[in-house]
N, C-alpha and C positions, 0 to 999 in steps of 0.2 A: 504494500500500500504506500501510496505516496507520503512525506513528513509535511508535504501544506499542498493547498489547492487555491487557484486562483481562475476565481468566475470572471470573466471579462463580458464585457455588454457592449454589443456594436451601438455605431452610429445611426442617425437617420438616412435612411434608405440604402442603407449597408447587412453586409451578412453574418452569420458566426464565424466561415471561414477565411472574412476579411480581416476580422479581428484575431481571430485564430495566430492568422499571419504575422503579428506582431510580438506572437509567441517565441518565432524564432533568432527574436535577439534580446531575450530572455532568459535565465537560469534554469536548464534544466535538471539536474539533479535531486531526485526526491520530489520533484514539483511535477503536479498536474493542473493542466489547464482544460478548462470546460468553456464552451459560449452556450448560449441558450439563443435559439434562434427566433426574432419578434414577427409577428404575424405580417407581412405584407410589409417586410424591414422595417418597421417605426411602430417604436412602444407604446406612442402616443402622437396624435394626430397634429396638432397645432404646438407653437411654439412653446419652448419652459417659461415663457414671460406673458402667457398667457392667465387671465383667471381660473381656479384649477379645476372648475365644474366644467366648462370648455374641453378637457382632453379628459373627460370623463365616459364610460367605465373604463375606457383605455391603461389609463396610467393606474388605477387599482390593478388592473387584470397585472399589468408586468410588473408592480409592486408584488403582488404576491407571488408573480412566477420565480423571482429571486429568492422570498421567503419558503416557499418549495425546495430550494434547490439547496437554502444553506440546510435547511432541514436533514434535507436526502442525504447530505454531506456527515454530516452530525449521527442521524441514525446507523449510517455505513463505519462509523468509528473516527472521524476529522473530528479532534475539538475544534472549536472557534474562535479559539486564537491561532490556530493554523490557517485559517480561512481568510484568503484573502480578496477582496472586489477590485475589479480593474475597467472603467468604462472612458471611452473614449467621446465627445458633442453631446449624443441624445444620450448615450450609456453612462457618460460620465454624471449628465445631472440625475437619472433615474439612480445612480449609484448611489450617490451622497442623498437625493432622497430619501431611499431605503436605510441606509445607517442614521441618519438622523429622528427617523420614527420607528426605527428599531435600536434604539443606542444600547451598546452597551459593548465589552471586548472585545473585537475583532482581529486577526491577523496585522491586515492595513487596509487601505483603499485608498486607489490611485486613481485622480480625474482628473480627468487628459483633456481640456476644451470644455469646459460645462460650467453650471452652479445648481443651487437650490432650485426648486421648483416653484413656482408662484408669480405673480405680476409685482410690479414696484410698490413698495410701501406696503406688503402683509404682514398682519402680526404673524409671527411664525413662535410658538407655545408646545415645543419639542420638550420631552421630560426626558430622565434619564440623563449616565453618562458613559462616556467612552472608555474611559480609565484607562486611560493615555494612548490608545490605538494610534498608530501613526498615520495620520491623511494627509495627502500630498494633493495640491493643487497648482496648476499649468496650465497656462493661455496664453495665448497673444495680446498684447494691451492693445490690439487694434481688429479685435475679431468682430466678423461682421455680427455672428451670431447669439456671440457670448461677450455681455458689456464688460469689461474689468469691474466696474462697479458689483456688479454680483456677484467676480468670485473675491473680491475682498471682503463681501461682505458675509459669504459663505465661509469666507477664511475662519472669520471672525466669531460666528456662530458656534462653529466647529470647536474653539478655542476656548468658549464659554463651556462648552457642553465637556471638558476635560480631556480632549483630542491630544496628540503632539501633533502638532499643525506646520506644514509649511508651504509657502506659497511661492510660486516663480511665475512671473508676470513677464513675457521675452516681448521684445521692441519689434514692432514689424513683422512678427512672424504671421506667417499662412497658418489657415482651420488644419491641424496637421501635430505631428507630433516629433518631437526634436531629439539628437544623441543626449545632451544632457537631464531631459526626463527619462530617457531609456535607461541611464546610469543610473539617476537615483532612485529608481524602480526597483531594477537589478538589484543595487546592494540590498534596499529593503528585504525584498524575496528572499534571497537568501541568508539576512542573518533570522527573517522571521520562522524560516525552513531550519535552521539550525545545520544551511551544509558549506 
């Protein structure tokens, strides 16, 4: 059996074996990687800055399909600090959604282009906490899809809720994903993996 598992969640109108693909410059050693594949590629229909009744049942159904899967993980013998979430645009905010209403130890969770879900200005009344789970957040300060604004602000949430939080904001980059998130991914994985 693998010593940690990392769920990755594609993007919008992407697949599992696109993200899959990102597996290969990854650690493999004792790790396994899973994608769960989104009905008609997109978790949820409208934007994450949309009001969340808008991408409704959608975003419940894939909320729970992760909730599924860390389950399956867990009844198959992964604890849940070996479990790790990895999402990349849509994947990445449905990611940090999930850990956020599901708080509590995780592996990590790495979001690659995303933030929180909600329109500007929700009260967001998340209980729980992480006790110190490491979440890594990466964007471009200039993404068309994903404001900086929300992932600092998602930084920050995370921080409150007792996260180890860090945030890298890259100048100019493209919706896309860069060697130095790849690295501090990598290390993560594997000191979390213990290989």
């Amino acid at each position: 059996m693998a010593r940690a598992v990392v769920i990755m969640l594609h993007g919008r109108g992407a697949t599992a074996g696109s993200i899959l693909e990102l597996a290969s410059y990854l650690p493999k050693e004792g790790i396994s990687y899973i994608a769960p594949q989104a009905t008609g590629n997109i978790w949820y229909p409208y934007s994450f800055l949309v009001p969340l009744e808008q991408n409704e049942p959608w975003l419940t159904a894939a909320l729970n399909r992760v909730t599924e899967i860390v389950e399956h993980l867990k009844a198959a013998g992964v604890p849940e600090r070996k479990i790790m979430l990895l999402g990349f645009s849509q994947g990445a905010s449905l990611s940090l959604e999930w850990t956020a209403r599901n708080a509590r130890q995780i592996g990590a969770l790495f979001a690659l282009s995303g933030g929180l879900i909600g329109p500007p200005g929700m009260q967001r009344n998340y209980s729980g906490t992480l006790e110190g789970t490491t979440v890594f957040l990466g964007c471009s300060d200039v993404d068309f899809h994903i404001p900086k604004e929300r992932v600092k602000e998602s930084a920050e949430i995370f921080a409150a809720m007792n996260a180890k939080v860090t945030m890298r904001l890259y100048p100019d980059m493209d919706h896309t994903v860069n060697d130095d998130e790849i690295a501090f991914v990598s290390d993560v994985i594997r000191t979390t993996a213990g290989t």
